[in-house]
C-alpha positions in Angstrom: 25.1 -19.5 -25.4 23.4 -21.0 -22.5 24.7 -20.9 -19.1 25.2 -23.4 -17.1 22.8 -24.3 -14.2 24.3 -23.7 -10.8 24.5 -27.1 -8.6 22.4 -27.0 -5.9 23.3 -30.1 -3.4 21.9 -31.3 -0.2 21.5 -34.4 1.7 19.7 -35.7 4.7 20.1 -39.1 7.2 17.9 -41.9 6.1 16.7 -42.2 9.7 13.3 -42.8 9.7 9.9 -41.0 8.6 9.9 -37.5 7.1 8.1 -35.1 9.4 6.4 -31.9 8.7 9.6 -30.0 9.7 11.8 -31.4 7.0 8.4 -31.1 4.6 8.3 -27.6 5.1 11.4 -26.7 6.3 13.5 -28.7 3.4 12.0 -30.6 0.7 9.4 -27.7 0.0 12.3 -25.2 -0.8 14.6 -28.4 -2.7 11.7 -29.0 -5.1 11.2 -25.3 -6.0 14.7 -25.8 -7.2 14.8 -28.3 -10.0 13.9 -26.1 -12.7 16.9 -23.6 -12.0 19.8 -25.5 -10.7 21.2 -28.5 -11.4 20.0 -30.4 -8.1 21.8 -33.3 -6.1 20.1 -35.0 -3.4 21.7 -37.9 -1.0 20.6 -39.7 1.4 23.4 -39.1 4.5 24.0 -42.9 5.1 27.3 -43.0 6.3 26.7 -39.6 8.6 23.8 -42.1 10.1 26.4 -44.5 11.7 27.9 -42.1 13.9 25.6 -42.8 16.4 24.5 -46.5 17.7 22.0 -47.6 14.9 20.7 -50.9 13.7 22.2 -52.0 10.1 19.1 -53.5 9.1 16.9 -50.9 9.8 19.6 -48.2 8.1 18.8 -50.3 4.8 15.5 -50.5 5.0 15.1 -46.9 6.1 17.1 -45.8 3.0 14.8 -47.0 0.5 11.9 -45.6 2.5 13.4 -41.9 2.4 13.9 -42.4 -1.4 10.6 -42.8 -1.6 9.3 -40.0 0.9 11.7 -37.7 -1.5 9.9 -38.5 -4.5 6.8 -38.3 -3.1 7.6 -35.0 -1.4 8.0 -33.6 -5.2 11.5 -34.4 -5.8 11.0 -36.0 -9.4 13.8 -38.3 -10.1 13.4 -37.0 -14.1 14.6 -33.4 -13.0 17.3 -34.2 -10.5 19.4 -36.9 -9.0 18.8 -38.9 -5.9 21.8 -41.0 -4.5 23.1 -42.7 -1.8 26.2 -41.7 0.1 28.2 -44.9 0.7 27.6 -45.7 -3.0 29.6 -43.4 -4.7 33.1 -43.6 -4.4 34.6 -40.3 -3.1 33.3 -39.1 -0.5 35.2 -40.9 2.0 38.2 -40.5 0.2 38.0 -36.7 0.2 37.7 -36.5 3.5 40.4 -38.1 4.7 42.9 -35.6 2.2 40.4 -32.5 3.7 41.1 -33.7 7.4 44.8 -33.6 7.0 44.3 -30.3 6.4 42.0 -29.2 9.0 42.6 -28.4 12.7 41.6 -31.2 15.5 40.9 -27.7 17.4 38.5 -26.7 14.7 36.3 -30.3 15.0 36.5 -29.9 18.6 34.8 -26.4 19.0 31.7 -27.8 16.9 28.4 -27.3 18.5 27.3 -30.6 17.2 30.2 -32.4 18.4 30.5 -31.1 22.0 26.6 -31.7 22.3 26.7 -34.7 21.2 29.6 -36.1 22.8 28.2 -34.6 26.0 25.0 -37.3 25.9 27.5 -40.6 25.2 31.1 -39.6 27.2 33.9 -41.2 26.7 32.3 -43.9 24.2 31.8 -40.7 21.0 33.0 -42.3 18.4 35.9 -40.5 16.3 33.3 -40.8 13.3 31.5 -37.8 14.8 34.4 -35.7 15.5 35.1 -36.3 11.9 31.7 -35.6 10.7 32.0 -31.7 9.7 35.4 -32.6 7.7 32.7 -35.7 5.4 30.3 -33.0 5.3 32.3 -30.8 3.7 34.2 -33.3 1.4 29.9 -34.8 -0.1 29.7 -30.7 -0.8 33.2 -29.7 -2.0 33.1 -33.1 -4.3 30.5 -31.9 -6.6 31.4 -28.4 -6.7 28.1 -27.1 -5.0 27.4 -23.5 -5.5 24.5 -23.6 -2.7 23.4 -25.3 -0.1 20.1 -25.7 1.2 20.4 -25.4 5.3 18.9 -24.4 8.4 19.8 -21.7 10.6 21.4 -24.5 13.2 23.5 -25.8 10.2 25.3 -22.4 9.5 28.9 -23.7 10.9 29.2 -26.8 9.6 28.6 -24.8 6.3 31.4 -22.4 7.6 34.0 -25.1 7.9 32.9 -26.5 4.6 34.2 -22.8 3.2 37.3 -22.9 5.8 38.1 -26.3 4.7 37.8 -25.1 0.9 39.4 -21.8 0.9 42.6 -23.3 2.7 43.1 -26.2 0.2 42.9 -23.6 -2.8 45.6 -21.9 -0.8 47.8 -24.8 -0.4 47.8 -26.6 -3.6 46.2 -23.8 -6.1 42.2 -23.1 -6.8 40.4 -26.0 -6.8 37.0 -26.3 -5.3 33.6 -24.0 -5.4 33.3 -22.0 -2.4 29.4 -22.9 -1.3 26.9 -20.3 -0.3 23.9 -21.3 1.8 20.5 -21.2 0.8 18.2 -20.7 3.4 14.2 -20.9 2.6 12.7 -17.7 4.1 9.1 -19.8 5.0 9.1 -22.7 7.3 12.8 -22.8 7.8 12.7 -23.9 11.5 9.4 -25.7 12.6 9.6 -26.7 16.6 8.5 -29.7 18.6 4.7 -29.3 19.2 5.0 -30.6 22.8 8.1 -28.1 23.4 8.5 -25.4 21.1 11.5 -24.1 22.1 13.2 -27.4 20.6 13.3 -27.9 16.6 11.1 -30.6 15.2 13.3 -33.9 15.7 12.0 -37.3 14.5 14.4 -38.7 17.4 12.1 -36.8 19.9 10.8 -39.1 22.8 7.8 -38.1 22.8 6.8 -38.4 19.1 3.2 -36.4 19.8 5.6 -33.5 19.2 6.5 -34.9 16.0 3.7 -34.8 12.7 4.9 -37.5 9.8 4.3 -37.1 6.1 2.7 -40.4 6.5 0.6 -40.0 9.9 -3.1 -40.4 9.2 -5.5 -37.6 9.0 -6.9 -38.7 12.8 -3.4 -38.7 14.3 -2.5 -35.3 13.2 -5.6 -33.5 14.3 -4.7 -35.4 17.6 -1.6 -34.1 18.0 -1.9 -30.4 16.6 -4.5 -30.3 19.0 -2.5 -31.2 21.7 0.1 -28.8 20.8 1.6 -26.6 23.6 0.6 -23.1 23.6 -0.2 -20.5 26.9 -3.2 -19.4 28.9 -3.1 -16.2 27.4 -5.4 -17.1 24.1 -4.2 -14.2 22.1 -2.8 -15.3 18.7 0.5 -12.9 18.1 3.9 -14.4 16.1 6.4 -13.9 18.9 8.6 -16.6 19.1 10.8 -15.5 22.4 7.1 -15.0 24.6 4.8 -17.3 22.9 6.6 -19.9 21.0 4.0 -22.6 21.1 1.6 -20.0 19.4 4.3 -18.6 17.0 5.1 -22.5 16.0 1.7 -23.0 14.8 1.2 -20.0 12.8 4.9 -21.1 11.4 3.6 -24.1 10.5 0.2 -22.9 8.9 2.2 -20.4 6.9 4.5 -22.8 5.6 2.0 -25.4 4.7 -0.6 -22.9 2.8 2.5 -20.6 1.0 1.0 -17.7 2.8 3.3 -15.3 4.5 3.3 -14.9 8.4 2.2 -11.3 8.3 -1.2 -12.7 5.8 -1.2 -15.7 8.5 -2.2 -12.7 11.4 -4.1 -10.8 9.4 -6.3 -14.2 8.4 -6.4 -15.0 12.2 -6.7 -11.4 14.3 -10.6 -11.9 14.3 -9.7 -15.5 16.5 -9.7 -15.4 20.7 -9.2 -19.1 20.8 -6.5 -21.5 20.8 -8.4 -24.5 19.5 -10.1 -22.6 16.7 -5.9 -21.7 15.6 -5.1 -25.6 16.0 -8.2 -26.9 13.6 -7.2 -24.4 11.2 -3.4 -25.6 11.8 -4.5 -28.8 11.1 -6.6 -28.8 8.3 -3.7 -27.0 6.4 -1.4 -29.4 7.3 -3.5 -32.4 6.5 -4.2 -30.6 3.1 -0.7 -30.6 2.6 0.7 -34.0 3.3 -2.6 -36.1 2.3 -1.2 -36.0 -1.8 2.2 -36.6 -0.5 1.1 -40.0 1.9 -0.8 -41.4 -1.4 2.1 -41.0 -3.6 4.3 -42.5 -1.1 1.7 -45.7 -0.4 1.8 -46.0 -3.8 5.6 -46.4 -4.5 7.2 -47.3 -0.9 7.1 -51.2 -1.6 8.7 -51.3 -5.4 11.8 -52.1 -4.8 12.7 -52.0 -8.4 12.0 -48.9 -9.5 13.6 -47.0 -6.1 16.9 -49.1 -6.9 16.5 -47.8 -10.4 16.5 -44.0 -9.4 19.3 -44.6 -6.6 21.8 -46.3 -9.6 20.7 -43.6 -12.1 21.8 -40.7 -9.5 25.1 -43.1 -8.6 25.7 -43.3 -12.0 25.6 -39.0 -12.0 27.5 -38.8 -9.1 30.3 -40.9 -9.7 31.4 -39.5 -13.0 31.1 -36.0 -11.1 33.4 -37.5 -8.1 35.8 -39.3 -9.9 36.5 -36.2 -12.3 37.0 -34.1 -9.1 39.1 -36.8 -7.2 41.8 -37.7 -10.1 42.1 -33.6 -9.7 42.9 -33.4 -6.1 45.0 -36.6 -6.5 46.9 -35.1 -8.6 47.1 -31.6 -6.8 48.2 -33.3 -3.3 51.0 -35.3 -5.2 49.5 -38.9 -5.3 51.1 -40.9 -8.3 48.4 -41.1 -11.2 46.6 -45.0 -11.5 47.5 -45.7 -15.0 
């Protein structure tokens, strides 16, 4: 007999452009997925108006990261793509899932006190609340893994708190999720301050590299790349972080490891010889992935068509697990 696949699920904001970061970092290690698990992708709209935003844009932005997903390799024929606020849930779990969870708890998250640190007394409850949604889009399909990055570890931990106390209280109930962390490209920096992840939110976005920037403005910005005066090429990420970025980023983008990365460049003494290099592999990389997305960004039809497919997916998944924990906390069946 066959066993079943175990469900992979992730999600991301639909706040702008795909960088490299994400590319290599996230979608690589999603897409090498679909044959193996049963994979659920969404698109993190109602995370995304925890901070000021513009609704139109947040629309418009949503069908453009459908796109960049599909074009990154996530084929909408081998896993589901979906949008958060669509599927009815979500919200709805989280709310029994806070109830449960300590204000305490949400108020030691990094995320929260860093955030909360840069708006005052205007954070929104939303974000306080965002760890206890997180864990309800997981818990709701009964994710086995989860595709993260190292700074993502506690809000995964909560997830499991959250979990493992409501199969306590009302008898077993939800998966306990494991993380899945890609060993190759899992954290690619900011080019113009490497000790900062890549963030599409960056201020100065010649620290950022786009799936869709042109060939010319990603030579120009690899080549502007912080590095040191030293011009020796050594992976150490604590001393030379700009240099240790760009071999990341060359590893990640050719499938090479970072100790064949050295080996390929210990015969280099210079700095700009690394950053050509850096970006022809890059531009190797993301060329297929701009064309495809070109080709697909402006029909509306068919993106619509892979978002209700997926919601279609996801909502017989959500409602199954929601008349379960409906009935578990004690709320009178809806005949």
């Amino acid at each position: 007999m066959e066993t079943a696949k175990k469900v992979i699920l992730t999600g991301m904001q639909p706040t702008g452009k795909l960088h490299i970061g994400s590319l290599l970092g996230a979608t690589n290690n999603w897409r090498s997925m679909l044959d193996d698990y049963d994979c659920l992708f969404f698109l993190a709209d109602q995370h995304a108006i925890t901070m000021p935003y513009v609704p139109a844009e947040l629309r418009k932005n949503s069908l453009e990261c459908v796109a960049q997903y599909i074009a990154c390799g996530l084929d909408p024929d081998r896993c589901k793509i979906f949008l958060q606020s669509q599927v009815v849930g979500h919200t709805e779990l989280m709310w029994v899932l806070g109830c449960l969870t300590p204000i305490g708890q949400l108020e030691r998250m990094t995320q929260f006190k860093d955030k909360s640190k840069k708006v005052g007394d205007s954070v929104c409850s939303g974000l306080l609340f965002y760890p206890v949604l997180m864990a309800a889009d997981i818990l709701l399909y009964s994710a086995d893994l989860v595709p993260i990055g190292d700074d993502q570890k506690q809000h995964l931990e909560i997830t499991r708190d959250i979990a493992q106390k409501f199969n306590a209280t009302y008898s077993e109930t939800f998966t306990i999720p494991d993380p899945y962390i890609g060993e190759t490209g899992a954290r690619i920096m900011a080019l113009q301050n490497p000790t900062a992840k890549m963030s599409k939110s960056d201020s100065n976005q010649n620290s950022v590299v786009y799936i869709t920037d042109t060939d010319d403005a990603v030579r120009k910005k690899i080549s502007s790349a912080v590095t040191d005066s030293e011009g020796a090429i050594s992976f150490d990420p604590e001393n030379k972080p700009g240099v240790a970025n760009l071999l990341s980023i060359y590893a990640a983008s050719t499938g090479k490891s970072i100790a064949d990365t050295l080996l390929e460049f210990s015969s280099l003494n210079s700095y700009a010889a690394l950053k050509r290099s850096v970006a022809d592999a890059v531009i190797a990389k993301i060329a297929p992935i701009r064309a495809h997305y070109c080709k697909i960004a402006g029909n509306r039809e068919y993106l619509m068509s892979v978002l209700e497919t997926g919601r279609q997916e996801a909502q017989k998944r959500a409602s199954k697990m929601m008349a379960k924990i409906y009935h578990k906390v004690g709320f009178l069946e809806n005949w």
